[in-house]
Backbone as JSON Lines, residues from 0, in Angstrom:
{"i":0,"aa":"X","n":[322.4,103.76,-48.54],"ca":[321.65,104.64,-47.68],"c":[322.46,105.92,-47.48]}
{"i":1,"aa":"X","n":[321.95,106.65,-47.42],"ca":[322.45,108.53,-47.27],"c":[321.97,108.95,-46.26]}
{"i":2,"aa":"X","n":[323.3,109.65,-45.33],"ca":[322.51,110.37,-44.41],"c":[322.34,111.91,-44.45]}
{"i":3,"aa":"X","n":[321.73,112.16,-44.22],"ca":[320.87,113.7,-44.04],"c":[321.52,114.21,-43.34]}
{"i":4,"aa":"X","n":[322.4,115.29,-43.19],"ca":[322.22,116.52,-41.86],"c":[321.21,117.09,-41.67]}
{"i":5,"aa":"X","n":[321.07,117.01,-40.56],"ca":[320.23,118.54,-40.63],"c":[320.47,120.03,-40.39]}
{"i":6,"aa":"X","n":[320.12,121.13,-40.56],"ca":[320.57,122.26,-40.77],"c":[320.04,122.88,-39.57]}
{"i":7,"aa":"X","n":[321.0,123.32,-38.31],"ca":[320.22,123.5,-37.14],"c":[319.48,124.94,-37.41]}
{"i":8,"aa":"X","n":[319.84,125.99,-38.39],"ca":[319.17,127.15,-38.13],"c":[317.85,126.78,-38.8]}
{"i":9,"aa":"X","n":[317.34,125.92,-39.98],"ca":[316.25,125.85,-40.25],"c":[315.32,124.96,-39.43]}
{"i":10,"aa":"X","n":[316.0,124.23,-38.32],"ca":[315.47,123.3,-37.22],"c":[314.48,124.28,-36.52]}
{"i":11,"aa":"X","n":[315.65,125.18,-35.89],"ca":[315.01,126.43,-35.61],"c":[313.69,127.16,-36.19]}
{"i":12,"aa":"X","n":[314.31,127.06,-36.79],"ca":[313.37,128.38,-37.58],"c":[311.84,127.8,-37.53]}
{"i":13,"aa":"X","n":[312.28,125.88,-37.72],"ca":[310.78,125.67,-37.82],"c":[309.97,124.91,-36.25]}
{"i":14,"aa":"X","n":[310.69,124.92,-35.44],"ca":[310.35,125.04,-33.88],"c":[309.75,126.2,-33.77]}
{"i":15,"aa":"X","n":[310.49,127.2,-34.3],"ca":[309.64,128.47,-33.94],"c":[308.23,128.56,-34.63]}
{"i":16,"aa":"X","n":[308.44,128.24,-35.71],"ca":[307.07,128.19,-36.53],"c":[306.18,127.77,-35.73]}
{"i":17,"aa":"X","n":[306.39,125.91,-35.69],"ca":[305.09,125.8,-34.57],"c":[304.82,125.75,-33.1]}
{"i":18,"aa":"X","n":[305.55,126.75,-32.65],"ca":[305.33,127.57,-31.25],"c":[304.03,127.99,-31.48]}
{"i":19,"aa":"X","n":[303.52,128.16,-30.09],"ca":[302.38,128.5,-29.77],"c":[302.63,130.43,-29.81]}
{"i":20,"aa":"X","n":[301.74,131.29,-29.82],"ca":[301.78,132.36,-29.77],"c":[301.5,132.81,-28.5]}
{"i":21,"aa":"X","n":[300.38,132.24,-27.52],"ca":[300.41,132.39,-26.23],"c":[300.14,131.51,-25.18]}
{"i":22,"aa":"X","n":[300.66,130.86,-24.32],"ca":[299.77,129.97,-23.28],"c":[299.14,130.52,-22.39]}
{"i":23,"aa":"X","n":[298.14,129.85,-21.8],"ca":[297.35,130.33,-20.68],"c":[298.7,130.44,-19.41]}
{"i":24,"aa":"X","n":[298.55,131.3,-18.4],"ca":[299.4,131.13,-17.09],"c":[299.33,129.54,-16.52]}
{"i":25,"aa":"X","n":[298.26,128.63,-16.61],"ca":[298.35,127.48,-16.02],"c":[299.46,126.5,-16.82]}
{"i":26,"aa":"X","n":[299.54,126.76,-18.12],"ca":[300.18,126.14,-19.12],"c":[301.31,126.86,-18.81]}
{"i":27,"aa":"X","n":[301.53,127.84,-18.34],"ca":[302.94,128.29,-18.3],"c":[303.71,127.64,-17.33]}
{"i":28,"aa":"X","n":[302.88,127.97,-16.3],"ca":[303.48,127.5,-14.76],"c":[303.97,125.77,-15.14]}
{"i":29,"aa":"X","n":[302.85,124.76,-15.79],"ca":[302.95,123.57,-16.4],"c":[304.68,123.09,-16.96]}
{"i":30,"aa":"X","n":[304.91,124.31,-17.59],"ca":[305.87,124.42,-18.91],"c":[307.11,125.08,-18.52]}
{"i":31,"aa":"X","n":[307.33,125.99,-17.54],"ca":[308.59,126.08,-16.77],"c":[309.02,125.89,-15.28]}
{"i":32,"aa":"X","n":[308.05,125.32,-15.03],"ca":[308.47,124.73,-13.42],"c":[308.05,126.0,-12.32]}
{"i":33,"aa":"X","n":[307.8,126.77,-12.77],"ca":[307.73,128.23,-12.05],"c":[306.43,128.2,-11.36]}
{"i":34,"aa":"X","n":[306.67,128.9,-10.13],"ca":[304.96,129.15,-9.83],"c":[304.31,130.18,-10.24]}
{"i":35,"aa":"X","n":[303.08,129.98,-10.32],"ca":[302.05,131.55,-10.78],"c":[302.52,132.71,-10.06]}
{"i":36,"aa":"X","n":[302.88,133.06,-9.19],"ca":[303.06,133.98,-8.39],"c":[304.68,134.51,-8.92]}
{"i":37,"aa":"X","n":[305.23,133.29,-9.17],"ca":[307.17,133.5,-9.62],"c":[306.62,134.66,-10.91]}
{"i":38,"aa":"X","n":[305.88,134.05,-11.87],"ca":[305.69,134.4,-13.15],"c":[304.9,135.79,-13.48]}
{"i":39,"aa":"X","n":[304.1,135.75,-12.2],"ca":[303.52,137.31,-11.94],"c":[304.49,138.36,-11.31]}
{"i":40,"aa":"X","n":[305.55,137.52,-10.43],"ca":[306.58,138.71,-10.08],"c":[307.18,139.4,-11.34]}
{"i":41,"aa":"X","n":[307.52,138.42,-12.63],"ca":[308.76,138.58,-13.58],"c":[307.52,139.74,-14.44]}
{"i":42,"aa":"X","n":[306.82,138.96,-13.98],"ca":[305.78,140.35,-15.17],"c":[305.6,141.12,-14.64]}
{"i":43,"aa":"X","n":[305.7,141.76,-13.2],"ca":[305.6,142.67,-12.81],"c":[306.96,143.69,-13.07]}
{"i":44,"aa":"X","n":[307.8,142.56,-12.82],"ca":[309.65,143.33,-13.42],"c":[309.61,143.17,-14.6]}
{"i":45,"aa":"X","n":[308.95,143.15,-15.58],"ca":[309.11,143.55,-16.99],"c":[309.53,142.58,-18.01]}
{"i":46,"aa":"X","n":[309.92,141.54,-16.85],"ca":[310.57,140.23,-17.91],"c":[309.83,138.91,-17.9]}
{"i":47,"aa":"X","n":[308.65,139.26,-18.62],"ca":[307.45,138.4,-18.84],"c":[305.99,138.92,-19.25]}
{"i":48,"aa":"X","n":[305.89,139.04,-20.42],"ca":[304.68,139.7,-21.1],"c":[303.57,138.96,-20.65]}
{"i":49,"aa":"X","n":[302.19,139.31,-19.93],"ca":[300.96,139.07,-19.61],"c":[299.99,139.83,-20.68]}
{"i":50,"aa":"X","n":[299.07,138.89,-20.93],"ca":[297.97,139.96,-22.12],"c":[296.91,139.0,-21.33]}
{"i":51,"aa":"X","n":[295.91,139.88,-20.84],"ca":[294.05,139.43,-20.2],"c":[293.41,139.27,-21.78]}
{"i":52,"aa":"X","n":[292.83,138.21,-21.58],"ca":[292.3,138.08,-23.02],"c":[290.35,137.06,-22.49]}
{"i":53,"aa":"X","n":[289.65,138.22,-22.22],"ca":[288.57,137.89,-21.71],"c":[289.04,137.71,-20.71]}
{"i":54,"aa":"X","n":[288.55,136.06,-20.08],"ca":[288.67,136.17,-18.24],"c":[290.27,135.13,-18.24]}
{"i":55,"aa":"X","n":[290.8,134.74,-19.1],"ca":[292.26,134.06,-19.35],"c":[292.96,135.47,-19.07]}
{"i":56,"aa":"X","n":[294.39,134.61,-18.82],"ca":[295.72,135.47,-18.61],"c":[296.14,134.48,-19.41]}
{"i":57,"aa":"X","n":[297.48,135.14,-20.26],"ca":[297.89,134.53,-21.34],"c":[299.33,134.97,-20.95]}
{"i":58,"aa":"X","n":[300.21,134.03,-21.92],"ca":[301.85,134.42,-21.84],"c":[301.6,134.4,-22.61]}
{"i":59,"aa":"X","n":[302.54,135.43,-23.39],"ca":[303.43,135.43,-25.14],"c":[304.48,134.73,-24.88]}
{"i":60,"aa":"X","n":[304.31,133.19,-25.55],"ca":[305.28,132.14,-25.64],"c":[306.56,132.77,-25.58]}
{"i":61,"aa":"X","n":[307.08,134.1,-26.55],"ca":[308.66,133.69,-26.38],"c":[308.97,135.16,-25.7]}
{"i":62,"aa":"X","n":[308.31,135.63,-24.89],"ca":[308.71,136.12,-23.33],"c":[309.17,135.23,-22.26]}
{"i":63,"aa":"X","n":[307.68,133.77,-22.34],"ca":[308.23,132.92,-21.21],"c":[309.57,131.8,-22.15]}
{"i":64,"aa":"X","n":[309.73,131.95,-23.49],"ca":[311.36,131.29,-23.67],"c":[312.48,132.41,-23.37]}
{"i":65,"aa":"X","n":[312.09,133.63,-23.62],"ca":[313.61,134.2,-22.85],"c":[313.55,134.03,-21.82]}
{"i":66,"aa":"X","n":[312.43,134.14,-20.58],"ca":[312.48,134.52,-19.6],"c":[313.29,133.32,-19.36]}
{"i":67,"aa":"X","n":[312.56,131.89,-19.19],"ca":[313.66,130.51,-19.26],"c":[315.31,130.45,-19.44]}
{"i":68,"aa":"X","n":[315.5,131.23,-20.95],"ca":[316.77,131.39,-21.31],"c":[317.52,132.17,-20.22]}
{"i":69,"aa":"X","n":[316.88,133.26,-19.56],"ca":[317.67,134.46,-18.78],"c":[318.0,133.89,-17.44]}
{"i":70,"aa":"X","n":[316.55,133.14,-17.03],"ca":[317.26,132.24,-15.76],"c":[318.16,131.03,-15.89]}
{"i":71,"aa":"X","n":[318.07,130.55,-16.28],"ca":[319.34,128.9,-16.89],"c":[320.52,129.8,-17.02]}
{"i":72,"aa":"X","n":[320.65,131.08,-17.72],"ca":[321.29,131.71,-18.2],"c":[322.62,132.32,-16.41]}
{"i":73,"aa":"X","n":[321.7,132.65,-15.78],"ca":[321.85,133.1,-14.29],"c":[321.97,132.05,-13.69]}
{"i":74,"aa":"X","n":[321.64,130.95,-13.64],"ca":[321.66,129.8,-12.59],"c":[323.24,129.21,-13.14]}
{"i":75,"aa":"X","n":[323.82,129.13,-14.46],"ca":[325.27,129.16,-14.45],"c":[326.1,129.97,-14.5]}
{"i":76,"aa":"X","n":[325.54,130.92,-13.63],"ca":[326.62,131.67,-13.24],"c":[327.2,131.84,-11.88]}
């Protein structure tokens, strides 16, 4: 039997692949613990992309992964 590494940048690469492109705000709030209102502040400060798409509000998935990254990022500090 052989074992495999795996290659973390192509792990990556393919997490990213099947990322979603946007969630609804309910799915967001769902997906980082945050409340609607937390997530409307950060988009109001610039660090959290909102797009109205008909009567949905949408996140661009990897606004709300930096945004994640930037707070974890701040909470050890």
């Amino acid at each position: 039997m052989r074992l495999v590494m795996s290659d973390p940048v192509r792990a990556r690469e393919d997490a990213r692949a099947l990322a979603p492109i946007a969630v609804t705000l309910g799915e967001a709030v769902r997906l980082s613990g945050l409340s609607q209102a937390t997530l409307r502040r950060r988009a109001a400060e610039g660090r959290l992309t909102l797009r109205k798409v008909g009567g949905r509000t949408l996140v661009l998935y990897e606004s709300l992964a930096r945004l994640l990254g930037a707070e974890a990022d701040a909470e050890r500090t």
